[in-house]
C-alpha positions as CSV (number, residue, x, y, z in Angstrom):
1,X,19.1,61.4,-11.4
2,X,15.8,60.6,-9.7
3,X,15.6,59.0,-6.3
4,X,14.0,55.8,-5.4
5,X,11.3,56.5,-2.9
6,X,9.4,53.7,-1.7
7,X,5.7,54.7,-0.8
8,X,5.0,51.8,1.5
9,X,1.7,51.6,2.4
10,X,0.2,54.1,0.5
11,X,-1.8,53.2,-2.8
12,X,-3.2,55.6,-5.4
13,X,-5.8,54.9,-8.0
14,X,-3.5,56.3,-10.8
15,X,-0.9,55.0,-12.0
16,X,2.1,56.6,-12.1
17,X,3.4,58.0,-15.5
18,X,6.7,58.0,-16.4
19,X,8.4,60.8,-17.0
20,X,10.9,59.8,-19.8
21,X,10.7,57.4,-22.6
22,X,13.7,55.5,-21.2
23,X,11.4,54.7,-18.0
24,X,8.2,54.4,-20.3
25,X,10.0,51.7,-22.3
26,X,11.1,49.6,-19.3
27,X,7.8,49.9,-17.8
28,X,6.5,48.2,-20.8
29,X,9.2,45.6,-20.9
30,X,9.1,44.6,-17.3
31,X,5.4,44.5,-18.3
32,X,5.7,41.9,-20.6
33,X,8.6,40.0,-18.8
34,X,5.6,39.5,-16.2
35,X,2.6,38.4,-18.7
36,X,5.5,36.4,-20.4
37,X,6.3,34.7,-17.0
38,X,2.3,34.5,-16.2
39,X,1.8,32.6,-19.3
40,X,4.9,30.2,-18.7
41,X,3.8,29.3,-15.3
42,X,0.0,28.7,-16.3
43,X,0.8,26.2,-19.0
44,X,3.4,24.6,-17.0
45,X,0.2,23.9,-14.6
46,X,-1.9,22.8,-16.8
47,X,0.9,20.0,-18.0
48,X,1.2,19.0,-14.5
49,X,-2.5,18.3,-14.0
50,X,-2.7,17.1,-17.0
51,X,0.2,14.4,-15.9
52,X,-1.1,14.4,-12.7
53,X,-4.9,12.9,-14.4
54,X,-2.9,11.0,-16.5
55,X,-0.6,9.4,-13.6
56,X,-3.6,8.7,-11.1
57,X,-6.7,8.0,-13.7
58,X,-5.0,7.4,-17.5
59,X,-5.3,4.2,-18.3
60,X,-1.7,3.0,-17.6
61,X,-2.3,4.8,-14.5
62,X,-2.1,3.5,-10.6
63,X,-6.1,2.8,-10.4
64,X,-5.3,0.7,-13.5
65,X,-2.1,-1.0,-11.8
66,X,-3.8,-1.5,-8.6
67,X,-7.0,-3.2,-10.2
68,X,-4.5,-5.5,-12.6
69,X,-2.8,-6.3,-9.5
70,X,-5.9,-7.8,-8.1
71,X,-7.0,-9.5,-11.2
72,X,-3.2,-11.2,-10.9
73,X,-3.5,-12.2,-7.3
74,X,-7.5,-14.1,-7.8
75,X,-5.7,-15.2,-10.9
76,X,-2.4,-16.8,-9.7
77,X,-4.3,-18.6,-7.1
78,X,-6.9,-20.1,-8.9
79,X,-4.0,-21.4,-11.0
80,X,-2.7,-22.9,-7.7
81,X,-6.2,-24.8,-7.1
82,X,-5.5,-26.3,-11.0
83,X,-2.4,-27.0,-10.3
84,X,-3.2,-29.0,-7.6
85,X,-5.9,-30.7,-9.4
86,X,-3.7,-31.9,-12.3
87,X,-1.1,-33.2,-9.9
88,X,-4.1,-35.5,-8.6
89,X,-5.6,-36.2,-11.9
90,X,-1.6,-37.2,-13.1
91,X,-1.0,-39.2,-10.0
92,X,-4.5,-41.3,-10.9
93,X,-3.4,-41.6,-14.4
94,X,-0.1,-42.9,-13.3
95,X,-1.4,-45.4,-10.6
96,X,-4.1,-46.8,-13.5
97,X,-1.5,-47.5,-16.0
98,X,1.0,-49.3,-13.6
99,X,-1.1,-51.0,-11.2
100,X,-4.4,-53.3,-11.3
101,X,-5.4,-52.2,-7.9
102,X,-6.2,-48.6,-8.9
103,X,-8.3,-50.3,-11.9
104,X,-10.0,-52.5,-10.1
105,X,-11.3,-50.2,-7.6
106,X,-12.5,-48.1,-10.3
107,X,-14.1,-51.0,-12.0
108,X,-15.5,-52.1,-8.4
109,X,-17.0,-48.5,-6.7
110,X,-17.8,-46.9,-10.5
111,X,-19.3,-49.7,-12.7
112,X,-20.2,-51.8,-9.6
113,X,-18.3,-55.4,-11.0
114,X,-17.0,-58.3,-8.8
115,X,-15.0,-60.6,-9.4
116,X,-15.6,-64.6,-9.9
117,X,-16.2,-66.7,-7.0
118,X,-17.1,-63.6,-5.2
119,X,-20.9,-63.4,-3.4
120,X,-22.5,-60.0,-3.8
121,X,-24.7,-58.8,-0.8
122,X,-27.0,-55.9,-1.5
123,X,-28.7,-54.7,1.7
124,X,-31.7,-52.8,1.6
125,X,-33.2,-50.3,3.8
126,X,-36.8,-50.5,4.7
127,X,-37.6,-47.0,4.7
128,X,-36.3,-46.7,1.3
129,X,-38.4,-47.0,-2.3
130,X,-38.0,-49.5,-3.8
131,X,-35.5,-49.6,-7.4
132,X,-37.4,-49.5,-11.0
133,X,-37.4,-52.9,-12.3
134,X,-36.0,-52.6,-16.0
135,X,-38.2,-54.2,-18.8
């Protein structure tokens, strides 16, 4: 048997030869456990950056979510400011069909009626031009 001397430290240019084909043959199969395991390891990195890109920048990824989040938020509350709305417009649309006071208002402030027996007093400023007259 040979013996296994460990040459620590010291480096040659040359590599070593083996000596019988038994060594020669393991040489060559450690050899190509190593390029084997070299070639494993490098495609198993380029699937993890590959997930990696598709995690952070795809476009189901967390830029994506984070932005969609966003949109949701300015979405929701605008909803909230409709919402709101409606609930006044329904309220109005409820008083009008139930009660004359509502409609007379209306009638009163948007069409600018009065009722009989009623005196109407327009004042007018000074400083102010005076109104078209309609032909």
């Amino acid at each position: 048997m040979h013996s296994l001397r460990r040459d620590f430290g010291r480096h040659t240019d040359k590599p070593k030869m083996p000596r019988d084909p038994i060594e020669s043959s393991m040489l060559a199969s450690r050899h190509r456990r190593r390029t084997a395991v070299k070639i494993v390891i490098g495609l198993l990195l380029v699937v993890l950056l590959y997930l990696q890109y598709s995690v952070w920048l795809g476009n189901h990824g967390v830029i994506k979510l984070w932005q969609l989040q966003k949109t949701i938020t300015s979405q929701q509350d605008a909803n909230k400011g409709l919402r709101e709305r409606n609930q006044i417009l329904h309220a109005e649309v409820v008083d009008l069909k139930q009660g004359t006071d509502a409609l007379e208002e209306r009638a009163r402030s948007e069409l600018g009626m009065i009722k009989k027996g009623e005196t109407f007093y327009q004042v007018i400023d000074q400083n102010s031009p005076p109104a078209p007259v309609a032909k």
